[in-house]
NUTORLO-142095 format. One record per residue: residue in three letters; x negated, y, z negated of N, C-alpha, C, O, CB in turn. Coordinates in pm, whole numbers, padded with zeros to 5 digits, always signed. Glycine has a CB too. Layout:
N
ALAXYZXYZXYZXYZXYZ...
This chain:
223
UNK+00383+02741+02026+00326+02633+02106+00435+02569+02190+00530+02518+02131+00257+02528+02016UNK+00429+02567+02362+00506+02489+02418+00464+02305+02380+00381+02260+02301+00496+02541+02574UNK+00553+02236+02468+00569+02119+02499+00384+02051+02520+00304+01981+02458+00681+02124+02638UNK+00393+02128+02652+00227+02089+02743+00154+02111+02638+00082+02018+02604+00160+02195+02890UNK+00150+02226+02564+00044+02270+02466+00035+02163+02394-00074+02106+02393+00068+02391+02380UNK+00145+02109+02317+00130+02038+02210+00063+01889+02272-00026+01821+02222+00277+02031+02129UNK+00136+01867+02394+00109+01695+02445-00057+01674+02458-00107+01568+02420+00189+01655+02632UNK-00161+01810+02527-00221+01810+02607-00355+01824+02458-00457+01755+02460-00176+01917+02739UNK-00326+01918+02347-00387+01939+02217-00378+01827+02103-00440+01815+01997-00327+02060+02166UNK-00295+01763+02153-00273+01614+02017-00376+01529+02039-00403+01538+02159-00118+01497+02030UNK-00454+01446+01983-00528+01349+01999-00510+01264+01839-00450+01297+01737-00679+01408+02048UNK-00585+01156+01870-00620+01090+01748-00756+01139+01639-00877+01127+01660-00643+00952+01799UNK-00682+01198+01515-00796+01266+01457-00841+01166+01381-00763+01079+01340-00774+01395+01382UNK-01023+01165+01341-01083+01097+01299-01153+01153+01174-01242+01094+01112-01143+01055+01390UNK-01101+01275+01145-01170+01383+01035-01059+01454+01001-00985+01482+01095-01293+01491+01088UNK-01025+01492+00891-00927+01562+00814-01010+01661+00717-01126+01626+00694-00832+01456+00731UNK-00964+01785+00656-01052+01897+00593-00948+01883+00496-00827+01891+00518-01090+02057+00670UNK-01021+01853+00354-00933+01859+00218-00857+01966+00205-00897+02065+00144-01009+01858+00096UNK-00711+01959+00272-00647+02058+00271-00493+01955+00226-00473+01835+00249-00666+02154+00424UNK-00419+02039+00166-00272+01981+00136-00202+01988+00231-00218+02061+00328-00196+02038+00038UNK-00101+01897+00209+00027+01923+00323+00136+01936+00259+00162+01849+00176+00059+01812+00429UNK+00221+02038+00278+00333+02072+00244+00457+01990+00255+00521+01978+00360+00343+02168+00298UNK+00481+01944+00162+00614+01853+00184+00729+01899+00258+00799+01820+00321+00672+01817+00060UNK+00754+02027+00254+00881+02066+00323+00835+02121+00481+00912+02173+00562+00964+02192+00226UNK+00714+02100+00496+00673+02080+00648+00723+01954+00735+00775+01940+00846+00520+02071+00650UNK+00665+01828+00585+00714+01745+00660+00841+01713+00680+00872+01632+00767+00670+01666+00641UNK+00952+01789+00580+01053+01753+00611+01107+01784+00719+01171+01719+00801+01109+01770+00540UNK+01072+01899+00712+01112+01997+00892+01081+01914+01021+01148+01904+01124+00990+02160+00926UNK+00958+01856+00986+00927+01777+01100+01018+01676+01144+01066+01656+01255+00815+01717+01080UNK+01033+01614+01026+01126+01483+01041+01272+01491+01047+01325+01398+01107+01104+01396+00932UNK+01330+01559+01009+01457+01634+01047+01478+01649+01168+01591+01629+01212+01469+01755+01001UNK+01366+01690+01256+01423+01764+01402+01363+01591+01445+01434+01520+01515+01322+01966+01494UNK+01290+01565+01416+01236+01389+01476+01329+01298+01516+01309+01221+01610+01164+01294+01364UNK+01445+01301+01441+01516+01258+01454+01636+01279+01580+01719+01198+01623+01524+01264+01354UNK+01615+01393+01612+01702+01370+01756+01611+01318+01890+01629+01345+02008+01774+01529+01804UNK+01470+01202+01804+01438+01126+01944+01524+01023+02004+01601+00948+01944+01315+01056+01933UNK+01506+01028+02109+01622+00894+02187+01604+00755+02148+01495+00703+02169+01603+00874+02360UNK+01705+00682+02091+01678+00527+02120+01847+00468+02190+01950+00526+02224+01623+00431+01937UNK+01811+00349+02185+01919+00309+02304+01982+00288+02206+01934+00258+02097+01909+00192+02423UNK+02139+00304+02240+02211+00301+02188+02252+00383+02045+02327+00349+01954+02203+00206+02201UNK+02175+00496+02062+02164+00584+01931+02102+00478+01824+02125+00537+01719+02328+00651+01876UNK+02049+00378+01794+02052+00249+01683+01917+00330+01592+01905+00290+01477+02007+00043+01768UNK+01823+00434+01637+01741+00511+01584+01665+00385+01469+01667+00408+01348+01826+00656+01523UNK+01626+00305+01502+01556+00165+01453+01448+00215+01387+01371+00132+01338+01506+00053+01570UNK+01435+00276+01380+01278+00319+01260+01328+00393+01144+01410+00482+01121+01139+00445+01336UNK+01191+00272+01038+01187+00341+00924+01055+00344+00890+00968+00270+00934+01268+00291+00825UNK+01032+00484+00763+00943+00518+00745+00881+00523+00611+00963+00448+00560+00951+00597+00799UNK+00784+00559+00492+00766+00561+00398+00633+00688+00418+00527+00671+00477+00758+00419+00346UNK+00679+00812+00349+00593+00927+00352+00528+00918+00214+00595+00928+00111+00673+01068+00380UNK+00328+00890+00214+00272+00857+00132+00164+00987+00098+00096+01025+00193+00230+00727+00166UNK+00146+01057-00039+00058+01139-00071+00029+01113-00237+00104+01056-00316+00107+01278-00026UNK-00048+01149-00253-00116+01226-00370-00146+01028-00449-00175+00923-00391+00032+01387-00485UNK-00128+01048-00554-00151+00938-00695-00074+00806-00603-00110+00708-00667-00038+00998-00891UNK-00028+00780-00541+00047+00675-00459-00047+00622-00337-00070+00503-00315+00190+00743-00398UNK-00094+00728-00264-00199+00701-00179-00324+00640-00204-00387+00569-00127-00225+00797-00133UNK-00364+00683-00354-00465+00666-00392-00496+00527-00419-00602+00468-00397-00478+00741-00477UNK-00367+00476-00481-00327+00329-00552-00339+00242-00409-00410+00141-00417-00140+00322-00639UNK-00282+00268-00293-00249+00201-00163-00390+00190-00108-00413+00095-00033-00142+00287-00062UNK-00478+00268-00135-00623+00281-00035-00701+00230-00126-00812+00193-00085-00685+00438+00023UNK-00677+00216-00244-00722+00124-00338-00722-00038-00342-00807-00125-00363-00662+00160-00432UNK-00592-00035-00313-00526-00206-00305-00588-00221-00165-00673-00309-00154-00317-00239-00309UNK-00562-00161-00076-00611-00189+00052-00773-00246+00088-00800-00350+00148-00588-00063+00116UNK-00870-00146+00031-01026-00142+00034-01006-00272-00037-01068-00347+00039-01125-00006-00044UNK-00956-00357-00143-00969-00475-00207-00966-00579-00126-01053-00664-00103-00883-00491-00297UNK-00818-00560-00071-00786-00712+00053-00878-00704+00148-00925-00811+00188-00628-00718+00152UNK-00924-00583+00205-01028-00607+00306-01212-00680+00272-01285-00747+00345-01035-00451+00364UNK-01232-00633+00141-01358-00688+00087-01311-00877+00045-01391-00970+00046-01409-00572-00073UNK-01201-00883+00021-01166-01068+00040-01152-01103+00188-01197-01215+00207-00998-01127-00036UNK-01110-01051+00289-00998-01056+00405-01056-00958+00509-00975-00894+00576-00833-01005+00352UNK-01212-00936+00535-01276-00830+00625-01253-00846+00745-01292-00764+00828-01407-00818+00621UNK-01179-00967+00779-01130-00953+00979-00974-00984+00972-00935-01068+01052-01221-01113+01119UNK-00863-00919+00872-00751-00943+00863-00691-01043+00796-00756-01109+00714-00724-00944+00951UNK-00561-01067+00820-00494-01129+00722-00339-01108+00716-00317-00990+00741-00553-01091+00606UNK-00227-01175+00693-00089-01174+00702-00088-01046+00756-00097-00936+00702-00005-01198+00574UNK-00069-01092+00922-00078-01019+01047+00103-01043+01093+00174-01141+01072-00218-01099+01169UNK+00122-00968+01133+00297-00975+01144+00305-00957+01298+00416-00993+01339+00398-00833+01048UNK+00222-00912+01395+00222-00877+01555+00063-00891+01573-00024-00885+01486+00292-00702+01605UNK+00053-00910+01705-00031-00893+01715-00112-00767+01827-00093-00763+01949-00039-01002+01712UNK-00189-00689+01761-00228-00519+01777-00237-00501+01922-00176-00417+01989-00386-00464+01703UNK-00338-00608+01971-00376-00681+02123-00342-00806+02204-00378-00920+02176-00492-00703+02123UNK-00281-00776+02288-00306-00926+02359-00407-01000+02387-00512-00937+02377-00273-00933+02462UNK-00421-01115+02419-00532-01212+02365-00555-01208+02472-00677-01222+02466-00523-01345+02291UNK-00521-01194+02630-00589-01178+02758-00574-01025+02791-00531-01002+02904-00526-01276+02875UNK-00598-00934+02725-00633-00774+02780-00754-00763+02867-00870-00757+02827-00666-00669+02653UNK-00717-00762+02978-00793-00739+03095-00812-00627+03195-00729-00537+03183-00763-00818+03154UNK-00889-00613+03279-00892-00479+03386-00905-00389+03296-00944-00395+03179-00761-00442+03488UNK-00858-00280+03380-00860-00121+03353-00798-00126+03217-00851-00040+03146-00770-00017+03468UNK-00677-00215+03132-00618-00206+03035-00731-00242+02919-00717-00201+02803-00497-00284+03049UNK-00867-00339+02968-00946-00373+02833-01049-00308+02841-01121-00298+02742-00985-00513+02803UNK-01092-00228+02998-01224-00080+02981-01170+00010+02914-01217+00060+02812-01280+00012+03124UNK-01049+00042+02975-01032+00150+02877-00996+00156+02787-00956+00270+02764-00987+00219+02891UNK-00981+00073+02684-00991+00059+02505-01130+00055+02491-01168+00106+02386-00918-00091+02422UNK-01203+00018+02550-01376-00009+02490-01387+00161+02564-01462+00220+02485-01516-00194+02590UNK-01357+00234+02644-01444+00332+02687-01398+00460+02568-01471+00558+02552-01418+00368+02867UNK-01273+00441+02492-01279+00559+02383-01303+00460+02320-01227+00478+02226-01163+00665+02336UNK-01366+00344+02295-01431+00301+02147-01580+00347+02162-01657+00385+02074-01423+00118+02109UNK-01604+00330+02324-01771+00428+02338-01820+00546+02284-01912+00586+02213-01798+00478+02462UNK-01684+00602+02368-01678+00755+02349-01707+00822+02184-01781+00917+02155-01518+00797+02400UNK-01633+00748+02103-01596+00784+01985-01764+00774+01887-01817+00865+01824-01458+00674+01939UNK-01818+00618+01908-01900+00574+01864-02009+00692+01865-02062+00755+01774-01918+00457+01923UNK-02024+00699+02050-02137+00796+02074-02105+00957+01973-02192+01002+01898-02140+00827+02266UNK-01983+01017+01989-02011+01126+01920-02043+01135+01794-02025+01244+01741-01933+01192+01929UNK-02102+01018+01707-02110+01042+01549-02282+00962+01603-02353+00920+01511-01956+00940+01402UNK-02322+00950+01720-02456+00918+01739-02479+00749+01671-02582+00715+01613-02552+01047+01658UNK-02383+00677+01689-02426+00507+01648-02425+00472+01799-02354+00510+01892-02293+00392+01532UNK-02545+00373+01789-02557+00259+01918-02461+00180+01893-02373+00180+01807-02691+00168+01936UNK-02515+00048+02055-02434-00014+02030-02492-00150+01949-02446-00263+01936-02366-00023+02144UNK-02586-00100+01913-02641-00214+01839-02660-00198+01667-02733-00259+01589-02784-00240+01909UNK-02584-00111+01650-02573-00061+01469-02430-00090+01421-02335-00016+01395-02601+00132+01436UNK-02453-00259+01418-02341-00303+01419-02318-00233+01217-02215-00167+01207-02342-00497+01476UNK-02372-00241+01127-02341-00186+01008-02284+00002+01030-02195+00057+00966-02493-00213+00912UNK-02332+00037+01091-02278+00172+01120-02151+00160+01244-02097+00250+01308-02416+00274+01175UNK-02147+00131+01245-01957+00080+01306-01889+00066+01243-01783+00128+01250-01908-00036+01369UNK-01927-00055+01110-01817-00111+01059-01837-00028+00940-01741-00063+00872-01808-00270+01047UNK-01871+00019+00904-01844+00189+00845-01800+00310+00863-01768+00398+00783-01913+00238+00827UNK-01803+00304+01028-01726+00417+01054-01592+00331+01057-01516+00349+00962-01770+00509+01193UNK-01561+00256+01139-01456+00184+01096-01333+00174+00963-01211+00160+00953-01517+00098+01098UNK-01415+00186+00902-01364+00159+00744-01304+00268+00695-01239+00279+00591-01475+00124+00638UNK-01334+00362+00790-01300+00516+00714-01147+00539+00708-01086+00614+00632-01369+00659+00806UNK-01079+00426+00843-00896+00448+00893-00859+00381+00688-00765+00431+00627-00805+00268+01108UNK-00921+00305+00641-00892+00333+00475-00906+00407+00394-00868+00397+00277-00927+00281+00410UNK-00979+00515+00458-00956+00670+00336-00883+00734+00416-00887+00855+00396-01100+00785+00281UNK-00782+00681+00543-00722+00746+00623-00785+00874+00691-00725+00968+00744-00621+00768+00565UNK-00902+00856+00678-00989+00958+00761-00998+01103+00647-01052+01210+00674-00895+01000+00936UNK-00947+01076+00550-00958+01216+00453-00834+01266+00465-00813+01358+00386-01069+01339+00495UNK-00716+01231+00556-00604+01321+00534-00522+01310+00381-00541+01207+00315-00504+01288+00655UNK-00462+01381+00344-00370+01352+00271-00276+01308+00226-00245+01293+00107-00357+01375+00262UNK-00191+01271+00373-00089+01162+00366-00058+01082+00475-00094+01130+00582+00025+01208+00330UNK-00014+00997+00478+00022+00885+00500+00192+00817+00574+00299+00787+00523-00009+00853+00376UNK+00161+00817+00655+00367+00800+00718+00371+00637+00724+00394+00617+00844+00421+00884+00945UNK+00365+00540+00676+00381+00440+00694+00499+00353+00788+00599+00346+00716+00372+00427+00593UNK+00527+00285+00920+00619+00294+00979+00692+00135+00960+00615+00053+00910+00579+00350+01112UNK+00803+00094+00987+00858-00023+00974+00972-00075+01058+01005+00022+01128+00889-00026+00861UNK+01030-00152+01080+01138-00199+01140+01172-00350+01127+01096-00446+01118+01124-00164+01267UNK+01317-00345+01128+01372-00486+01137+01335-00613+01184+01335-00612+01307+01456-00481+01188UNK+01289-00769+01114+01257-00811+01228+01306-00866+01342+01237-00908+01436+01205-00859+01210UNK+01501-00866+01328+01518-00922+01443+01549-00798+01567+01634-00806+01656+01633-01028+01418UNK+01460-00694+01544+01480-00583+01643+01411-00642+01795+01333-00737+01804+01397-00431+01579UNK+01452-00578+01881+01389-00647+02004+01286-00562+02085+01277-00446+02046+01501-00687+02102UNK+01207-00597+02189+01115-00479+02247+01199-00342+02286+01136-00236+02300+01038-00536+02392UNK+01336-00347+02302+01381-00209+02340+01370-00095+02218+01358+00027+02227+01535-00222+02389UNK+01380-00193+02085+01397-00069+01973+01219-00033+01933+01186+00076+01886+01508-00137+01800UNK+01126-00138+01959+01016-00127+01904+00956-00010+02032+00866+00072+02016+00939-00285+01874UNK+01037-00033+02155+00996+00135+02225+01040+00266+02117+00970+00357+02073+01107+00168+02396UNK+01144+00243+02102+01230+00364+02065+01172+00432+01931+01189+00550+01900+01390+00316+02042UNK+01090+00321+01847+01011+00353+01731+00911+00416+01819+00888+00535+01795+00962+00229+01628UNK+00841+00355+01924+00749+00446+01939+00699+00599+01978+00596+00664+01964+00716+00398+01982UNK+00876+00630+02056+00887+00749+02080+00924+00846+02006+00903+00966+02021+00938+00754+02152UNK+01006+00763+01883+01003+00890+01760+00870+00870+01700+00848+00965+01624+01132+00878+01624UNK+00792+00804+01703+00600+00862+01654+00582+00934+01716+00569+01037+01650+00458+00781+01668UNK+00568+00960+01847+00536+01045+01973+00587+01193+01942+00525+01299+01942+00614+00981+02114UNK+00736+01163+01912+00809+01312+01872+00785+01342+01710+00823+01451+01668+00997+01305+01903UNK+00720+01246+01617+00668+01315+01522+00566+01388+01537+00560+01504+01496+00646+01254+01441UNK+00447+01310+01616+00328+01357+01627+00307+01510+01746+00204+01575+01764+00248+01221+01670UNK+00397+01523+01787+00426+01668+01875+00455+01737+01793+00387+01839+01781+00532+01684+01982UNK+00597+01708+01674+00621+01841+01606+00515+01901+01481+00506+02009+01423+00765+01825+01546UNK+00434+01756+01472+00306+01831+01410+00229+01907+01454+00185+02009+01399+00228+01772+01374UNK+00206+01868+01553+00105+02011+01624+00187+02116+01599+00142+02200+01521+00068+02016+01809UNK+00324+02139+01658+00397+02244+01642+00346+02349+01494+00318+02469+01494+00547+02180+01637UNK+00347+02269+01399+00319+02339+01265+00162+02330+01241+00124+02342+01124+00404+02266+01135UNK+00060+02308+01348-00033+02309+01335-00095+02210+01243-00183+02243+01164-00044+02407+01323UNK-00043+02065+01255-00094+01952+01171-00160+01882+01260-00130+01920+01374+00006+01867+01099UNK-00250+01783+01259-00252+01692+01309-00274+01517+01258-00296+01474+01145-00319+01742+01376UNK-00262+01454+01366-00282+01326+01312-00333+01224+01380-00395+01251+01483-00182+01285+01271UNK-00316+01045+01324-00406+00968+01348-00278+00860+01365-00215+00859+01260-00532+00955+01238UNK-00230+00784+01449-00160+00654+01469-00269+00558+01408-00385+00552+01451-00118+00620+01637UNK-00209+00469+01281-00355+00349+01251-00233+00223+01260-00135+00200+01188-00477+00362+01037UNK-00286+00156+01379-00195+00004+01331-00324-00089+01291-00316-00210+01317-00084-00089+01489UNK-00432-00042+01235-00538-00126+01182-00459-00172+01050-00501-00279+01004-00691-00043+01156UNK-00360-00115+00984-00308-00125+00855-00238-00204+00912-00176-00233+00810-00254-00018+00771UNK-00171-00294+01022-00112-00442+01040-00182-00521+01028-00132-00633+01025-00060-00481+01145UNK-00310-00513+01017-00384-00641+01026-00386-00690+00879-00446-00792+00845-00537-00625+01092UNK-00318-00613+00793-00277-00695+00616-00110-00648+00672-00087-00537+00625-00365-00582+00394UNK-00012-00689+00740+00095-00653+00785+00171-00638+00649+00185-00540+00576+00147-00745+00891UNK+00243-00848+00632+00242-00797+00488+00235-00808+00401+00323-00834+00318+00282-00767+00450UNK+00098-00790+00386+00038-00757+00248+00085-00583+00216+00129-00533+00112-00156-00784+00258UNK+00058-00524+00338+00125-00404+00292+00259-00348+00292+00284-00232+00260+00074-00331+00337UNK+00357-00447+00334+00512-00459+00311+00523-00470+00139+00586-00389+00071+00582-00612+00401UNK+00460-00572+00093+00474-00600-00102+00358-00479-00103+00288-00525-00194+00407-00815-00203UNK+00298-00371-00069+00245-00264-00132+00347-00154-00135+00359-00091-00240+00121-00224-00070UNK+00414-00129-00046+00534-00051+00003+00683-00108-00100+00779-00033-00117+00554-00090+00194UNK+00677-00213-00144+00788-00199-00200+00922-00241-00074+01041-00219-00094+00782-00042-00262UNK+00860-00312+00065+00969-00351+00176+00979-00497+00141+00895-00575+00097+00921-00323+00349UNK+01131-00515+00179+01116-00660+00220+01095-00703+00306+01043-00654+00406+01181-00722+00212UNK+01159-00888+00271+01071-00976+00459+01153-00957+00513+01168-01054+00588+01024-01153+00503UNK+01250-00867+00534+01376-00855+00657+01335-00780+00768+01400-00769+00872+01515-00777+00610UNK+01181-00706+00736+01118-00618+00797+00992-00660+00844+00916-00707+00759+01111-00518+00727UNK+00945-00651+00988+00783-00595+00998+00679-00488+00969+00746-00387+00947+00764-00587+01087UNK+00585-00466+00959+00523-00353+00921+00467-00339+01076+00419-00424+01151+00413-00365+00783UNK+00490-00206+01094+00441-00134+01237+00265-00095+01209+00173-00173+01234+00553+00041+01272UNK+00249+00034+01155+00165+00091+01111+00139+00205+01050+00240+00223+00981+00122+00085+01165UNK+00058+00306+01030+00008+00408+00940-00012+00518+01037-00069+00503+01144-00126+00367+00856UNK+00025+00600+01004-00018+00751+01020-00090+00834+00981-00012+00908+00921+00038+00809+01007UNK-00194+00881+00971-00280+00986+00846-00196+01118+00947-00160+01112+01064-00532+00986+00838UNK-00185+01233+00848-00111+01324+00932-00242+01453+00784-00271+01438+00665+00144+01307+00934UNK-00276+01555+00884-00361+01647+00804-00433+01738+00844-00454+01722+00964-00436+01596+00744UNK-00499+01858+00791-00572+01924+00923-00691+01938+00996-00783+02004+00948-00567+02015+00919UNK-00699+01885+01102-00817+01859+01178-00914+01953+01149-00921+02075+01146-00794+01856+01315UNK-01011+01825+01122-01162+01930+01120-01244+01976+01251-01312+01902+01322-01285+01848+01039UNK-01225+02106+01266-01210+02145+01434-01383+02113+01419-01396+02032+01512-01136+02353+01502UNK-01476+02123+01379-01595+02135+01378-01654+01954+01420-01751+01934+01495-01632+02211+01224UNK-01593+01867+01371-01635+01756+01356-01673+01697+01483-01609+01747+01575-01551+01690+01289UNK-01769+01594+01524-01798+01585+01642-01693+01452+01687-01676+01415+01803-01961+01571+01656UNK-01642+01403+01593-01548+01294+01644-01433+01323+01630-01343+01244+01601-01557+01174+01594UNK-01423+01451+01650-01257+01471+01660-01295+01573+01813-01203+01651+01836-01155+01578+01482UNK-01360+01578+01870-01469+01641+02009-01473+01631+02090-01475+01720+02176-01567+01635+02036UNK-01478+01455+02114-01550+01393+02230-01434+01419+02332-01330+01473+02294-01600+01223+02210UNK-01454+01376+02473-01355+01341+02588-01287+01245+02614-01325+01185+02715-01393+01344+02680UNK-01184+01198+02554-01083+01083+02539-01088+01046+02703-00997+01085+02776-00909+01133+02467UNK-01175+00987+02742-01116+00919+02898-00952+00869+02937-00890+00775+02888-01201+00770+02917UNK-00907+00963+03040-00779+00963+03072-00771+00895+03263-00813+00952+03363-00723+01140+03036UNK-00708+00772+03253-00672+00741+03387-00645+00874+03475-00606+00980+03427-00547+00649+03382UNK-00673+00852+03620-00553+00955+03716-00438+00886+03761-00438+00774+03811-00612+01018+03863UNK-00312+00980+03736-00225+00931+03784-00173+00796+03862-00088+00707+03855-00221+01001+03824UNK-00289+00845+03944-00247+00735+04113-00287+00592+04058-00231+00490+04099-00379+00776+04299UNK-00366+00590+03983-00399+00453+03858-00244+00387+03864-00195+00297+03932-00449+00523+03647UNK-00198+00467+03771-00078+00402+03668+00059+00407+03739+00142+00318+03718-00060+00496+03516UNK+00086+00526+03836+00234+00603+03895+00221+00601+04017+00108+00626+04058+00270+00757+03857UNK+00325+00574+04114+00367+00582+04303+00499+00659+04273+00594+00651+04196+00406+00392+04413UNK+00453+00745+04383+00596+00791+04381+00631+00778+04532+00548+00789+04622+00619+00950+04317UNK+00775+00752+04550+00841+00724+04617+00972+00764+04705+01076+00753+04641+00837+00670+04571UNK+00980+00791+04785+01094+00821+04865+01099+01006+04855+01204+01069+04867+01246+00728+04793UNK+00947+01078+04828+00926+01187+04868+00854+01229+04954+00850+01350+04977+00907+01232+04804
C-alpha cells in the first residue's frame, strides 16, 4: 500500500469484526510512528495501549460515569468551539447526517442516536484502545505535533491492514479518565483510539464522508 492508498482508504470506523490484534503489530506501528515531526524534535505525546481484561474494566467504569454524567463531566478542553460556524459547523452536522442515515435513524429518533452514539463505549467492538495524553503546560504547537503522530499512526495501520476510530468523546470524562489510566494532573487527556478490523460489510463504515474542494480551504499563489 502506497501513501495515497493509505490517506485516501482510512476513515473513521464505526464497526469492528471480533478479530484480535496482534501486539507486535502494534509495536511495529509505533516504532516507525515515531519518526513523526514535532517542533523541536520535543515528540510531546503520550500514549497508553489498551486490550483484553483492562479494556473491559475501562468500558465498564466508563458506561457507569456516563449513566450518572450522560452530557459529560471533568472536561479538560473543550472538543468544540462554542461559536463553530459556516462551512466549519455544516460540515460536522453533514457526516453526523451522513452517518445517521446509513444505519437508517431519522432525525427525529432521538433514542436511536443516543444509542448509536453510545457504541464509541464499546469502542465500536474493536479490541483495543490507544488512549492519548500530553503535558499540561504544552502549547498549541505540540498539541499539533500530537496530532500528526495520530495521523502517522493511523496511516501505518492501514499499512498492516488495521483500521481505526479517533474518539475524543472519551474527553468529555477528561479526568475522570486520567485516575482510570493511572495519569497524573501534570497531564491532559487528549482522547481514544479504537484501532481493529473493519467490518467491510457494515453500512456505517460505507457511507460518503462529505469532503470540501480544495478551492474551499487552499489558494495557491505566485503560480
Amino acid at each position: 500500500m502506497n501513501v495515497t492508498e493509505a490517506v485516501t482508504s482510512r476513515r473513521s470506523v464505526r464497526q469492528f469484526l471480533d478479530q484480535p490484534v496482534d501486539k507486535a503489530t502494534l509495536e511495529r506501528v509505533l516504532e516507525s510512528a515515531q519518526h513523526s515531526p514535532s517542533g523541536g524534535n520535543t515528540q510531546p505525546w503520550n500514549a497508553v495501549v489498551v486490550g483484553g481484561e483492562e479494556l473491559t474494566r475501562i468500558t465498564a467504569a466508563i458506561k457507569e460515569k456516563v449513566a450518572t454524567a450522560p452530557v459529560g463531566g471533568n472536561m479538560e478542553y473543550a472538543i468544540y468551539p462554542k461559536d463553530l460556524d459556516g462551512r466549519y459547523e455544516e460540515q460536522r452536522r453533514a457526516v453526523g447526517r451522513e452517518m445517521f442515515n446509513s444505519v437508517g435513524l431519522e432525525r427525529d429518533d432521538a433514542a436511536g442516536r443516543v444509542a448509536q452514539m453510545a457504541q464509541n463505549w464499546n469502542s465500536f467492538g474493536a479490541p483495543v484502545q490507544l488512549f492519548t495524553y500530553i503535558k499540561k503546560y504544552m502549547g498549541l504547537p505540540q498539541w499539533s505535533d500530537m496530532g500528526m503522530w495520530l495521523q502517522t499512526v493511523m496511516l501505518l495501520l492501514r499499512e498492516e491492514g488495521l483500521d481505526s476510530c479517533p474518539q475524543e468523546i472519551w474527553a468529555m470524562y477528561g479526568s475522570y479518565m486520567r485516575e482510570l489510566l493511572g495519569i497524573s494532573d501534570d497531564y491532559v487527556f487528549f482522547c481514544g483510539m479504537a484501532i481493529g478490523h473493519r467490518d467491510l460489510d457494515a453500512p456505517i463504515n460505507n457511507f460518503e464522508v462529505p469532503r470540501i474542494p480544495i478551492s474551499d480551504a487552499i489558494e495557491f499563489r505566485g503560480f
